[in-house]
FIKOLZA-1660 file (N, C-alpha, C; in steps of 0.1 Angstrom, whole numbers, plus 5000, padded with zeros to 4 digits):
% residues 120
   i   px   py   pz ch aa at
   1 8745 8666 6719  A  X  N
   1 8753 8664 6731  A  X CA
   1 8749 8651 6738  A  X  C
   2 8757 8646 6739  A  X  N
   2 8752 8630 6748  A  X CA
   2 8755 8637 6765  A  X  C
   3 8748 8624 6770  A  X  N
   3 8749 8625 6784  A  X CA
   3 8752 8613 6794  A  X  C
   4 8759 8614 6802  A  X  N
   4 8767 8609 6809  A  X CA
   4 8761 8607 6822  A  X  C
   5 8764 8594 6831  A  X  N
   5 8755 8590 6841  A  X CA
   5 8745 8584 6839  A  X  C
   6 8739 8583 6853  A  X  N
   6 8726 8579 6848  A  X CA
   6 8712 8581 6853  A  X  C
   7 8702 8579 6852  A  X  N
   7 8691 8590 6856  A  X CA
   7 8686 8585 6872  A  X  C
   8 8676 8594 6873  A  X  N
   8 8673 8591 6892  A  X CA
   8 8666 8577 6890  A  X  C
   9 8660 8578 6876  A  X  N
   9 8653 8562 6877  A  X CA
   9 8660 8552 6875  A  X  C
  10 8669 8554 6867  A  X  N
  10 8680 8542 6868  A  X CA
  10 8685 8537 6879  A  X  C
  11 8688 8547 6888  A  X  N
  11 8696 8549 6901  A  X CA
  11 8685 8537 6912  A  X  C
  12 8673 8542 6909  A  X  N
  12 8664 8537 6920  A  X CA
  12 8664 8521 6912  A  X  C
  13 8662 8516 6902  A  X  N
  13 8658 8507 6898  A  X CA
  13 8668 8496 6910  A  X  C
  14 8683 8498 6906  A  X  N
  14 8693 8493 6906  A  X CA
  14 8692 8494 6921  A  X  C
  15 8688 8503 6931  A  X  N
  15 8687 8501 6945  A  X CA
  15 8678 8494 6947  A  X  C
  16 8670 8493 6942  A  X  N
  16 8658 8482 6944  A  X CA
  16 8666 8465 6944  A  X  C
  17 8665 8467 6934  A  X  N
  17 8672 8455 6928  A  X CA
  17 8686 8447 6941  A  X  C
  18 8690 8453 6943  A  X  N
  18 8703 8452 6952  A  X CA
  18 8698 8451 6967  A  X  C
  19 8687 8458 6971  A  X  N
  19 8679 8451 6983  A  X CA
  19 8668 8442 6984  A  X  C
  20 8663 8439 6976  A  X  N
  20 8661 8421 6968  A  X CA
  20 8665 8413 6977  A  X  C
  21 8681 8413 6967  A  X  N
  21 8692 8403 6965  A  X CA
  21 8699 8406 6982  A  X  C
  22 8700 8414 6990  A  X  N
  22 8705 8417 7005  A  X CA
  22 8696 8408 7011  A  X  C
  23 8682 8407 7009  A  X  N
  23 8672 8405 7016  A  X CA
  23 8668 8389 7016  A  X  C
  24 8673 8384 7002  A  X  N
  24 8673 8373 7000  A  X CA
  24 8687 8361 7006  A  X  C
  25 8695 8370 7006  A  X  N
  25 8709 8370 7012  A  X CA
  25 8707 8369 7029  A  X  C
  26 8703 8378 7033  A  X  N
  26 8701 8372 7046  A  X CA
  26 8690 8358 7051  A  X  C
  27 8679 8358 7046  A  X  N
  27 8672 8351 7048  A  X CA
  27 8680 8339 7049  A  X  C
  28 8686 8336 7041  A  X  N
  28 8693 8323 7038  A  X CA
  28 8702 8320 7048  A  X  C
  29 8712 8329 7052  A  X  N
  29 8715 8330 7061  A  X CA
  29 8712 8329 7074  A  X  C
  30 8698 8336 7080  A  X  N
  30 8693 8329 7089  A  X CA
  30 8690 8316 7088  A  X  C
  31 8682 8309 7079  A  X  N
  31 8678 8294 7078  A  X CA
  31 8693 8288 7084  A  X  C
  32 8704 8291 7074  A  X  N
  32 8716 8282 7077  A  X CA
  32 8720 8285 7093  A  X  C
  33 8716 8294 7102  A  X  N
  33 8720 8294 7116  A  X CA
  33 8710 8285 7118  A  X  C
  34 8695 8284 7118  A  X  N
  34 8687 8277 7127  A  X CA
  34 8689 8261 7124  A  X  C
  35 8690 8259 7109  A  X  N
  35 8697 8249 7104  A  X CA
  35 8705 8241 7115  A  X  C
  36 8720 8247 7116  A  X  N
  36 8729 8244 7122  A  X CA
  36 8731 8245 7133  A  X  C
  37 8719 8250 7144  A  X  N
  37 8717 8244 7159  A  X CA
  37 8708 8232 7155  A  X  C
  38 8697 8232 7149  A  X  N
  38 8690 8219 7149  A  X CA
  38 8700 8205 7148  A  X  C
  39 8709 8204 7138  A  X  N
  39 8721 8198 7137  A  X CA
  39 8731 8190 7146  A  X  C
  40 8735 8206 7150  A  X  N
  40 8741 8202 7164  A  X CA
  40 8733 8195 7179  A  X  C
  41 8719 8201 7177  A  X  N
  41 8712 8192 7189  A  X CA
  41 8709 8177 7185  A  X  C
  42 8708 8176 7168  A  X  N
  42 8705 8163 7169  A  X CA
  42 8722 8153 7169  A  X  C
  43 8727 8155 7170  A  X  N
  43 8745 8148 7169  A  X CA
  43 8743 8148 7184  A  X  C
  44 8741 8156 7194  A  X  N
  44 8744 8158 7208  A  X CA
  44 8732 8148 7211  A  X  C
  45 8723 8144 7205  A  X  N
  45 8709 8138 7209  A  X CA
  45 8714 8121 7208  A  X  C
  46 8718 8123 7194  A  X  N
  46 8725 8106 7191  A  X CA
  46 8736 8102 7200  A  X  C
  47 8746 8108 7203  A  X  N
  47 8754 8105 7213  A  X CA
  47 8750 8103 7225  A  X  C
  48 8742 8110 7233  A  X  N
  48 8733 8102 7240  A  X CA
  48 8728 8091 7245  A  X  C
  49 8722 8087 7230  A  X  N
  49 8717 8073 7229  A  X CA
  49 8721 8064 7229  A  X  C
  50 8739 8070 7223  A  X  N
  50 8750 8059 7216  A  X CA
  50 8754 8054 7232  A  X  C
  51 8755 8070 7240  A  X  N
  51 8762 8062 7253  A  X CA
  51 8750 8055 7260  A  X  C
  52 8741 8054 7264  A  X  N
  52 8729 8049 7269  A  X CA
  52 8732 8033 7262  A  X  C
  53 8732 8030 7250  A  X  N
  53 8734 8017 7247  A  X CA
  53 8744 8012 7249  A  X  C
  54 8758 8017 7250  A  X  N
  54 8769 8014 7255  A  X CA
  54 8767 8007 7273  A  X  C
  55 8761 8015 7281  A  X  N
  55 8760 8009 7290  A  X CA
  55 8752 8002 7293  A  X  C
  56 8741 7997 7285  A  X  N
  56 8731 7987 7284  A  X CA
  56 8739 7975 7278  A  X  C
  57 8747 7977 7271  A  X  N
  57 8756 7965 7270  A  X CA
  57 8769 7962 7279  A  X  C
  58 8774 7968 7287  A  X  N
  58 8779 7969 7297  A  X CA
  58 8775 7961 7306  A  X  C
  59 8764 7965 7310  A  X  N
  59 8758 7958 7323  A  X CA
  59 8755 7945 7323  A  X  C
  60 8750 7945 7310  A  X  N
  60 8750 7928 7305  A  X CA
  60 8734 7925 7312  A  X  C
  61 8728 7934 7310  A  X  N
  61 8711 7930 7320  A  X CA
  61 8700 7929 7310  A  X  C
  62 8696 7918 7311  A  X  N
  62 8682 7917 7303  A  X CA
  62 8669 7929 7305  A  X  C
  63 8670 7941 7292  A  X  N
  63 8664 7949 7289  A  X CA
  63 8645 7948 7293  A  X  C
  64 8643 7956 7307  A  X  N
  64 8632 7950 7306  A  X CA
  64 8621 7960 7299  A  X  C
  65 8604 7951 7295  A  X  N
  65 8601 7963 7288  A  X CA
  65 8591 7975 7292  A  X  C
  66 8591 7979 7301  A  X  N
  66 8588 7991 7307  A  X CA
  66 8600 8001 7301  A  X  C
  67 8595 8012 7297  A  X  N
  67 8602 8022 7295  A  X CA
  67 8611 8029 7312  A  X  C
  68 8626 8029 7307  A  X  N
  68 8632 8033 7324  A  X CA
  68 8634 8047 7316  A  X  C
  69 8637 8060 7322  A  X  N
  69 8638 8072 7326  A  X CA
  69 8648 8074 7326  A  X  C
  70 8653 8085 7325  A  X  N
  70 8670 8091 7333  A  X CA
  70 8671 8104 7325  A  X  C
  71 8681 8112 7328  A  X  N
  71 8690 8122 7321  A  X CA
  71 8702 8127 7321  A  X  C
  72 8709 8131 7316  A  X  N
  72 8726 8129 7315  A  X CA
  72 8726 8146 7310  A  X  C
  73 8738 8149 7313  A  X  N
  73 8743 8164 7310  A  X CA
  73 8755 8162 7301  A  X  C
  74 8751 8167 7291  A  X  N
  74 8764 8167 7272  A  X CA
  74 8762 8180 7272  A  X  C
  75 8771 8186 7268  A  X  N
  75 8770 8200 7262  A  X CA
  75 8766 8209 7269  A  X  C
  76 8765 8210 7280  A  X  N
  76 8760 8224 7288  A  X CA
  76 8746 8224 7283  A  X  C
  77 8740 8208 7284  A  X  N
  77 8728 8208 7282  A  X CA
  77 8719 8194 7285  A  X  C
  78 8710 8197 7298  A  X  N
  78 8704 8179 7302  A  X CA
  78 8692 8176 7289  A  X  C
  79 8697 8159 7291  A  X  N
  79 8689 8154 7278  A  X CA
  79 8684 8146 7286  A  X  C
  80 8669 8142 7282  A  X  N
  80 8663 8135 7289  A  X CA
  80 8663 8118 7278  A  X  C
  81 8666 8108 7286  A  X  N
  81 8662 8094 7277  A  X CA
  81 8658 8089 7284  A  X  C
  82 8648 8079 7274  A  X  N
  82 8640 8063 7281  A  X CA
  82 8642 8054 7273  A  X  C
  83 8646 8043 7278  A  X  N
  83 8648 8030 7267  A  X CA
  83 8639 8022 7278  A  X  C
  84 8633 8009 7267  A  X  N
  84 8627 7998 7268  A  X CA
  84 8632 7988 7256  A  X  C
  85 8630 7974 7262  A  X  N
  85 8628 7962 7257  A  X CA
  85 8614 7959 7245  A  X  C
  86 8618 7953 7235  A  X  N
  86 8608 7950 7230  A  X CA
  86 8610 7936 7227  A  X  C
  87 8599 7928 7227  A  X  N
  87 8595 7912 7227  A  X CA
  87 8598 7912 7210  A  X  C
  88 8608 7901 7206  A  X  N
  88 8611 7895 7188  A  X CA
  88 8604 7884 7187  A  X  C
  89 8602 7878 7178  A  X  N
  89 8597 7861 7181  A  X CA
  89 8608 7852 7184  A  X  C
  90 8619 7856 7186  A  X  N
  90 8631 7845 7192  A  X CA
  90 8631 7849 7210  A  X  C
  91 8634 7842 7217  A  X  N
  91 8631 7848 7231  A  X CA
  91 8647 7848 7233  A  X  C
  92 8652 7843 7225  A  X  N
  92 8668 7843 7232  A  X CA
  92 8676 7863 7229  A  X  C
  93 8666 7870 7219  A  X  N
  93 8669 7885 7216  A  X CA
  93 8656 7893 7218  A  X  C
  94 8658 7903 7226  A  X  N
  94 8653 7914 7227  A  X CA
  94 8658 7929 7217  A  X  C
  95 8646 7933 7214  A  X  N
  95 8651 7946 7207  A  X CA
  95 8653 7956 7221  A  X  C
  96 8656 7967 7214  A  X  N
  96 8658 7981 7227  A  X CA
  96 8655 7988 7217  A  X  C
  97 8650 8003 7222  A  X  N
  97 8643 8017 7218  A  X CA
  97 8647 8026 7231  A  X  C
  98 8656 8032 7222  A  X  N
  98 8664 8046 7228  A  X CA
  98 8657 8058 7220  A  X  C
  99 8651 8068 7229  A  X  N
  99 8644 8078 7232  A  X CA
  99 8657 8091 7235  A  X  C
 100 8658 8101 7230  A  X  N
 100 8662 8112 7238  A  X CA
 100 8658 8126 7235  A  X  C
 101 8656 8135 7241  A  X  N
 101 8644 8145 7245  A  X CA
 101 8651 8154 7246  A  X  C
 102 8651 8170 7244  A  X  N
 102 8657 8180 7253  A  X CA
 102 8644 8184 7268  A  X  C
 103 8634 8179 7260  A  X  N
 103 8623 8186 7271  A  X CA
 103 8616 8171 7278  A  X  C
 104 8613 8171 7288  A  X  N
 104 8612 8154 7295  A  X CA
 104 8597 8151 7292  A  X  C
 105 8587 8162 7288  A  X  N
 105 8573 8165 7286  A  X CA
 105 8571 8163 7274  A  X  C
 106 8582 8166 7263  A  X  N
 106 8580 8164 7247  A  X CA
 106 8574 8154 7243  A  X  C
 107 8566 8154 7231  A  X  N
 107 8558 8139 7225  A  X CA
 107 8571 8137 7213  A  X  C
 108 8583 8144 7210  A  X  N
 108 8589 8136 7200  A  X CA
 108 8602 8140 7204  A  X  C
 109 8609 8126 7198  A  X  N
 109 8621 8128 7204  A  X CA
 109 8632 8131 7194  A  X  C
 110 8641 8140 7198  A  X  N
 110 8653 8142 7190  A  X CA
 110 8660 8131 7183  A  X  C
 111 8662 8122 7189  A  X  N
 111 8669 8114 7183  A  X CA
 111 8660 8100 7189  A  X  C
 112 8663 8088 7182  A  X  N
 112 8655 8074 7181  A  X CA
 112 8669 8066 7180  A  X  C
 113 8670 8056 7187  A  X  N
 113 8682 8046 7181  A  X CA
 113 8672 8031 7185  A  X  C
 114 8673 8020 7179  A  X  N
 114 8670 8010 7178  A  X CA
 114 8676 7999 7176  A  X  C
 115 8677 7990 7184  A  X  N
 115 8689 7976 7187  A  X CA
 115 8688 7967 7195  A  X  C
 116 8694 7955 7194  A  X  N
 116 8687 7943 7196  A  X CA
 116 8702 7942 7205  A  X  C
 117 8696 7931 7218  A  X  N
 117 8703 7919 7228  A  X CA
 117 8703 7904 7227  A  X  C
 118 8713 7903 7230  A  X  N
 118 8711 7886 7225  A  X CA
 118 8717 7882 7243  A  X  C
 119 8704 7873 7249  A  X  N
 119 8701 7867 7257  A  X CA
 119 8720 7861 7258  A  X  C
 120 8724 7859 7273  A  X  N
 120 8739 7852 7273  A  X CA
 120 8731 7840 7287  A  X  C
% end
């Protein structure tokens, strides 16, 4: 007589097996959420910077090199930036270093942009 089905061990193996694979399945899934806020803070961090140098070129003001301060509100969220001047060996260009922060106390910053002025 054969038999049909399959046994309690089979049964458990195969539940094992299947919450593994669930377990490994979510995991991944969380990384890809934390992932994709990190992402989106750093795109909201660079935009920042982008506008911060926009108006550094606006102004048309010789970048001095003391780090200045400030913070701006993007996203239902204040970012803190500091840019300074940095000395090149041509005096007619200055470089600039854009800084932006979510926390004003942080030692690193979300985003870094880096760019030069040319003396008018």
């Amino acid at each position: 007589m054969k038999q049909r089905g399959m046994t309690l061990l089979e049964v458990m193996v195969a539940m094992a097996i299947l919450a593994i694979a669930g377990l490994a399945l979510m995991k991944t899934s969380g990384e890809q959420v934390r992932n994709l806020t990190r992402l989106e803070q750093k795109q909201f961090a660079h935009w920042v910077a982008d506008n911060q140098l926009a108006q550094l070129y606006l102004q048309r003001t010789w970048p001095a090199q003391q780090w200045q301060h400030g913070n701006t509100l993007m996203a239902e969220q204040r970012w803190f930036w500091r840019w300074r001047g940095v000395s090149t060996g041509d005096p007619g260009i200055r470089g600039l270093e854009i800084e932006v922060r979510l926390d004003e106390s942080s030692q690193h910053a979300i985003a870094a942009l880096h760019s030069w002025q040319v003396k008018e």
